[in-house]
C-alpha positions as CSV (number, residue, x, y, z in Angstrom):
1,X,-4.2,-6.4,9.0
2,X,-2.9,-4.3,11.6
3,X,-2.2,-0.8,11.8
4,X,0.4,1.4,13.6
5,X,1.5,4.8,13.8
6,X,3.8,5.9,11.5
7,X,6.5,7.4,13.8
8,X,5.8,10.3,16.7
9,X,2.7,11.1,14.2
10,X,-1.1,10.4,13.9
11,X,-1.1,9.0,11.1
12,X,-1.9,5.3,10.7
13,X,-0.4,2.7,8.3
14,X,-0.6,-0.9,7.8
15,X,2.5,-3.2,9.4
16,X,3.2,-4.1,5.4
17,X,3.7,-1.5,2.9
18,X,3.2,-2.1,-0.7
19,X,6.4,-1.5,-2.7
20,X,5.6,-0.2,-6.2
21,X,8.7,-0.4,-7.9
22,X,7.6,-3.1,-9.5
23,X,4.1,-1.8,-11.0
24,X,5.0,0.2,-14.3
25,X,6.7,-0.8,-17.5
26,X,9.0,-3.7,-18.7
27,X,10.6,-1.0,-20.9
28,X,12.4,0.2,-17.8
29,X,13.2,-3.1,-16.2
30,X,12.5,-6.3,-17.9
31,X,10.9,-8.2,-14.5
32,X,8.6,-4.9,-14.3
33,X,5.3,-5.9,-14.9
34,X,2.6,-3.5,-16.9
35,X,-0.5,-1.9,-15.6
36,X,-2.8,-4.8,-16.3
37,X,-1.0,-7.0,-14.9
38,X,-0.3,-5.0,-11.4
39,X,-3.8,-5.0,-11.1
40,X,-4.1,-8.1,-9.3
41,X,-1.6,-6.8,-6.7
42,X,-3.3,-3.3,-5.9
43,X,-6.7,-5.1,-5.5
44,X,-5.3,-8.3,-3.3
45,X,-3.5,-5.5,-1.0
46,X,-6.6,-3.1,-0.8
47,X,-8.6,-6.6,0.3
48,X,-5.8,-7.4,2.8
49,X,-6.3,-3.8,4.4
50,X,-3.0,-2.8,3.4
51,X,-3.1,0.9,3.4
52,X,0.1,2.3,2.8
53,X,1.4,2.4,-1.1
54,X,5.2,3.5,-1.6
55,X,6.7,4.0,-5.3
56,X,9.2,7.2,-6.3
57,X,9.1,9.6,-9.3
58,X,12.5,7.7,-10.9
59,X,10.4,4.0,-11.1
60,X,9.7,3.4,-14.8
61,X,10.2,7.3,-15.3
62,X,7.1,8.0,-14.0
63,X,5.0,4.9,-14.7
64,X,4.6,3.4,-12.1
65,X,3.5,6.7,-10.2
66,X,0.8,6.7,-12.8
67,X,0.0,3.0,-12.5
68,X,0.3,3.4,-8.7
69,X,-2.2,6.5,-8.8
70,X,-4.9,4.9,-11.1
71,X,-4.9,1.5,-9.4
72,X,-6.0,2.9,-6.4
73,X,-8.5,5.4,-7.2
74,X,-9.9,2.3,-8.3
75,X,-9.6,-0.3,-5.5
76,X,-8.9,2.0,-2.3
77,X,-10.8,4.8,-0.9
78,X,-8.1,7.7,-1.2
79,X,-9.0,9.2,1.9
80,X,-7.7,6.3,4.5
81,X,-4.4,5.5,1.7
82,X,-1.4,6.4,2.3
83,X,0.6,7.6,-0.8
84,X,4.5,7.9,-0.4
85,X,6.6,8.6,-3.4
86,X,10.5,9.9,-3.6
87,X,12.3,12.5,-5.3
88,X,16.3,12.9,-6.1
89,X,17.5,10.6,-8.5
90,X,17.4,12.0,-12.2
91,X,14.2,11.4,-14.2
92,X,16.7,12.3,-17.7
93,X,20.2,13.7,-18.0
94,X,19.4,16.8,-18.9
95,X,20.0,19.9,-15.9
96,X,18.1,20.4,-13.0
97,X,16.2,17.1,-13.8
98,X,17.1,15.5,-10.4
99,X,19.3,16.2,-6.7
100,X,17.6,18.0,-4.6
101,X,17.6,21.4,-5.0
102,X,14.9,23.6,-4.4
103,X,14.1,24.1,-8.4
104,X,14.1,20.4,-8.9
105,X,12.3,19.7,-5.7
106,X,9.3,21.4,-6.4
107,X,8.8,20.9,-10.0
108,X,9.8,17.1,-9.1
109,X,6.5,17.1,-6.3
110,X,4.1,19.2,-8.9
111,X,5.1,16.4,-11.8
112,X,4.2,13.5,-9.0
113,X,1.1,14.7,-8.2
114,X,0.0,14.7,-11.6
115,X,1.1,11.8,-12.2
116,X,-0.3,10.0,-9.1
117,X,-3.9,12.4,-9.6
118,X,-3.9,13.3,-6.5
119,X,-3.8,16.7,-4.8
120,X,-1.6,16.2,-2.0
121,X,1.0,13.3,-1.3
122,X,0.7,11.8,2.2
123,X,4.2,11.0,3.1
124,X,7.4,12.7,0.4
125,X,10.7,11.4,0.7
126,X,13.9,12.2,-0.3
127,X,15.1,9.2,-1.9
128,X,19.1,9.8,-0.7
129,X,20.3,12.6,0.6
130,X,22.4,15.6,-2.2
131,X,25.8,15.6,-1.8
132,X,26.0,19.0,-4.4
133,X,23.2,20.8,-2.9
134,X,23.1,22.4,0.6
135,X,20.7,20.7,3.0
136,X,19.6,23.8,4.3
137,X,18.3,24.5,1.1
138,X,16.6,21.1,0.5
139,X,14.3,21.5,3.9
140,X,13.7,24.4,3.4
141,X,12.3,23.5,-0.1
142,X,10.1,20.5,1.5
143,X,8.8,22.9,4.4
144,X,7.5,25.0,1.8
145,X,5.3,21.9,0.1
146,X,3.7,21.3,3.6
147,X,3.0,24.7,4.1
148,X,1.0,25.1,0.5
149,X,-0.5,21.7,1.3
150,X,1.0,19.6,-1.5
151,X,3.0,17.2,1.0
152,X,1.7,16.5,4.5
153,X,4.8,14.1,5.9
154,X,8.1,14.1,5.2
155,X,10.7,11.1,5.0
156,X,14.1,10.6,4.0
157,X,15.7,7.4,2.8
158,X,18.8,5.3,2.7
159,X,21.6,8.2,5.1
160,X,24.2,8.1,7.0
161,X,23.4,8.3,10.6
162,X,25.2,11.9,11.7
163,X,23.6,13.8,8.2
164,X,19.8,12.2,9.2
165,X,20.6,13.6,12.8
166,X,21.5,17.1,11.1
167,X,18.8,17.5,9.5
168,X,16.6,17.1,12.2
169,X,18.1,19.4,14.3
170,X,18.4,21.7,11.3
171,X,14.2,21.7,10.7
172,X,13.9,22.2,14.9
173,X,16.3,25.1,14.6
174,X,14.1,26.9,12.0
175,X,10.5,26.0,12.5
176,X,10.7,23.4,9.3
177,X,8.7,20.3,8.9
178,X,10.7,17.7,10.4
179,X,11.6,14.0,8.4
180,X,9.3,11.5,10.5
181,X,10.5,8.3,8.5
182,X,13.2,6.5,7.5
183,X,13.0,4.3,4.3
184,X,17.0,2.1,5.4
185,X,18.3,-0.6,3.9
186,X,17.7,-2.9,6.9
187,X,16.9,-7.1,6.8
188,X,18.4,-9.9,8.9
189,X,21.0,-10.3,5.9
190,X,22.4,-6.8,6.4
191,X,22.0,-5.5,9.9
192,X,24.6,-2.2,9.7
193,X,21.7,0.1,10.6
194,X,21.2,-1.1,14.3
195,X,25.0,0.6,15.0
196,X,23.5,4.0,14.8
197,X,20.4,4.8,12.5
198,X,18.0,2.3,14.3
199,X,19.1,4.0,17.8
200,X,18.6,7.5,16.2
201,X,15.4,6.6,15.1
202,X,13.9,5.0,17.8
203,X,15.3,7.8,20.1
204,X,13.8,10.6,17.8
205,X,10.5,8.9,17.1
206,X,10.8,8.3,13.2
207,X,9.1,5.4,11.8
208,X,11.3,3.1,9.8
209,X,10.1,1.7,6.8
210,X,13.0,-0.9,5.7
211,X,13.3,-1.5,1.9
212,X,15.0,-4.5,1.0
213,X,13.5,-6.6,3.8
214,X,14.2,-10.2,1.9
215,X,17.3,-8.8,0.6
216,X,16.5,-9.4,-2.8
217,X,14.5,-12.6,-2.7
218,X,17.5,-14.1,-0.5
219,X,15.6,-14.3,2.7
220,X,12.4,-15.5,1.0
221,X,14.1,-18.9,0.2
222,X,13.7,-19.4,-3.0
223,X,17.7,-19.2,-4.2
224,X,20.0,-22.5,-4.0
225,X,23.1,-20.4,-3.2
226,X,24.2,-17.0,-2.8
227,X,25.4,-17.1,-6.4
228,X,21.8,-18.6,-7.6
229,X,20.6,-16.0,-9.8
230,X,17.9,-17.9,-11.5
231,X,15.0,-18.1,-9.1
232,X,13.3,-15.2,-10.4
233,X,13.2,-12.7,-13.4
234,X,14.6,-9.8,-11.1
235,X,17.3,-12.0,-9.5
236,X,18.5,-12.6,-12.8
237,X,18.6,-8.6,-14.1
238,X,19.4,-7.1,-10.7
239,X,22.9,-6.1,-10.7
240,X,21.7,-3.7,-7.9
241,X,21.3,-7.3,-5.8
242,X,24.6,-8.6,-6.3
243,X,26.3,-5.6,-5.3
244,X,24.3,-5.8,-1.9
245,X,24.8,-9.2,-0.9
246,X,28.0,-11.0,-1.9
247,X,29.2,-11.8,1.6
248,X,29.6,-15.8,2.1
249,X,28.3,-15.7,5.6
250,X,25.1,-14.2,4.2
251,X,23.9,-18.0,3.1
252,X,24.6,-19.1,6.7
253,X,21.7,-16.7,7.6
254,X,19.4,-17.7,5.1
255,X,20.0,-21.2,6.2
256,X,19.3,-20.3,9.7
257,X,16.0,-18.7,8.4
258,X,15.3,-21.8,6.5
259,X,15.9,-24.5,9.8
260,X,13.7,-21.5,12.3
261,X,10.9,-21.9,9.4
262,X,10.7,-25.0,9.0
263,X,10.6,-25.6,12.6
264,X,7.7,-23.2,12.9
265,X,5.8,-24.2,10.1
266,X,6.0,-21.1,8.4
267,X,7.8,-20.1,5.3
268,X,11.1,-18.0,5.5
269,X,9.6,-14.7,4.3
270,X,7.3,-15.3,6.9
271,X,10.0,-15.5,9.3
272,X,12.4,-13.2,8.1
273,X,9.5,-10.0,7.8
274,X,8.3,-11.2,11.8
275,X,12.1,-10.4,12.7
276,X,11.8,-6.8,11.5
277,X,8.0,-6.1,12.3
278,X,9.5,-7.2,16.2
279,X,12.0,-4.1,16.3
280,X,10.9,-1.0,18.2
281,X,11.1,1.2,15.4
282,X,10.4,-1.0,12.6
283,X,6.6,0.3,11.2
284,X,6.0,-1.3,7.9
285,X,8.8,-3.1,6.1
286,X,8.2,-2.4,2.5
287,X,7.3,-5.6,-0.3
288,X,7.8,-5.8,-3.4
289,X,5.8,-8.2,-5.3
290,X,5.5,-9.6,-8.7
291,X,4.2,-13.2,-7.6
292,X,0.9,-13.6,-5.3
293,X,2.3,-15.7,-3.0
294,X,4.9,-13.1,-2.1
295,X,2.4,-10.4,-1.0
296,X,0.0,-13.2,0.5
297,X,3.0,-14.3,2.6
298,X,3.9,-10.9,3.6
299,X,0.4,-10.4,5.4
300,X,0.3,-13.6,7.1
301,X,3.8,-12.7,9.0
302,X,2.1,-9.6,10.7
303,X,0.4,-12.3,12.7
304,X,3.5,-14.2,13.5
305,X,5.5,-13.8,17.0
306,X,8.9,-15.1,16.8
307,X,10.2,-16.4,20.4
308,X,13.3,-15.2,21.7
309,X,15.6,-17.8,20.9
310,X,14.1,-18.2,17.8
311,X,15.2,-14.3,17.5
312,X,19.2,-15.3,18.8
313,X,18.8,-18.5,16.4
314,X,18.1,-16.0,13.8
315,X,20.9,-13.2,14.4
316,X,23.6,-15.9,16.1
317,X,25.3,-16.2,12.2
318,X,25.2,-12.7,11.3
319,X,28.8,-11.3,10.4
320,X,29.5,-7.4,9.9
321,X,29.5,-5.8,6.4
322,X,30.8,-2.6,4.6
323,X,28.3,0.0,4.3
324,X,25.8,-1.2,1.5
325,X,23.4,1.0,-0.1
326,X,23.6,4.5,0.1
């Protein structure tokens, strides 16, 4: 495995990042598998010298934080992990149960920790940003977890570019603890982020994280057609997916993933994760896995150096989309 710094930081994390959305219970989503049978996964990535563990307070309601937190205690020694979780999105429908205000904030960072059994979470991320609660208010709210030591990084996910960009300048302005990730929807099927997020990231030194980087399985190979919703359990349940990729010229990238493969040798996840691991800002795309095979093929692309007209083979197709997943 290799390592990198996670942004304009110290800290280090591996070039794959375990996704632990699906670690938890069925209950929440059917393709979800339970705790014993995450186990495999946890202990595969902790032998692979994958060190950096991503899941969010709203996965299984809290599950898979606890499956998350268990698993490594086990496999990993806690002190060179790195825990990220998420807060916003509602945990019941009941008030002040999610958004981000300052209430919900904290009590949402206390619950995570107990549920993960830790004392501190390494990197906490705002899992999109409040459109009902001011943002001065939200930073202001995280700055005061750093300071009493329950969060030492902060991260934001899925924005659009000019709100990231304000609140960065809105932590400089007042002595905050400033976002130094970005957790984007960003993969060679959906490349909207490189109009103005990737530059703002690279040009403020935040590390970005992409979720999604196989765009559901898409990029992976394993689909017939676009509309091939049978390859796996989540493909089949993910309504999520098919309101992300429904653009015809999509396939015409998958095939161009499939013909670079092939003419490598390696498989198309392989390919498809080397494209993102090769952007400047790129640190650790983040992998979900419910098969072996997927996670296995995930650490053999950190080793994989894609030419550059293998890269222009791979982007040549690619047609502009509407915004998708905010």
């Amino acid at each position: 495995m290799k390592y990198a710094n996670l942004g304009h930081t110290g800290l280090k994390v591996s070039r794959i990042c375990l996704g632990c959305m699906s670690y938890g219970t069925p209950e929440w989503r059917p393709w979800v598998l339970d705790e014993e049978s995450s186990q495999p996964f946890f202990r595969r990535a902790v032998e692979a010298g994958i060190n950096f563990f991503d899941t969010a307070d709203m996965y299984s309601l809290g599950v898979s934080e606890e499956v998350t937190g268990r698993a490594l205690r086990h496999y990993a020694r806690m002190e060179e992990v790195v825990i990220a979780t998420k807060v916003y999105y509602p945990m019941t429908d009941r008030p002040n149960m999610g958004g981000l205000s300052r209430k919900h904030v904290v009590q949402a960072c206390e619950a995570s920790l107990k549920r993960l059994g830790v004392e501190t979470i390494d990197l906490y991320q705002i899992h999109r940003m409040d459109p009902h609660t001011p943002l001065e208010e939200t930073l202001a709210a995280l700055d005061q977890l750093v300071r009493q030591g329950k969060v030492r990084y902060l991260g934001a996910s899925s924005s659009a570019a000019w709100k990231f960009a304000k609140a960065l300048s809105l932590s400089e302005r007042n002595g905050w603890a400033r976002f130094v990730s970005m957790q984007n929807h960003y993969n060679l099927v959906y490349r909207e982020e490189e109009r103005e997020m990737m530059p703002l990231c690279e040009a403020e030194g935040i590390g970005v994280i992409p979720w999604s980087p196989l765009a559901r399985g898409l990029l992976a190979g394993t689909r017939k057609s676009l509309d091939d919703r049978q390859a796996t359990a989540r493909a089949g349940s993910d309504a999520f997916a098919v309101a992300l990729y429904d653009n015809p010229h999509d396939w015409d990238v998958v095939e161009a993933v499939k013909q670079v493969a092939s003419a490598r040798g390696n498989t198309p996840a392989e390919v498809s994760l080397a494209w993102l691991l090769s952007k400047p800002a790129v640190v650790a795309p983040i992998i979900g896995a419910t098969k072996l095979e997927h996670l296995d093929a995930a650490i053999r692309s950190v080793d994989v150096t894609l030419t550059p007209d293998e890269v222009k083979a791979l982007e040549a197709p690619y047609q502009p989309h509407a915004v998708r997943g905010m």
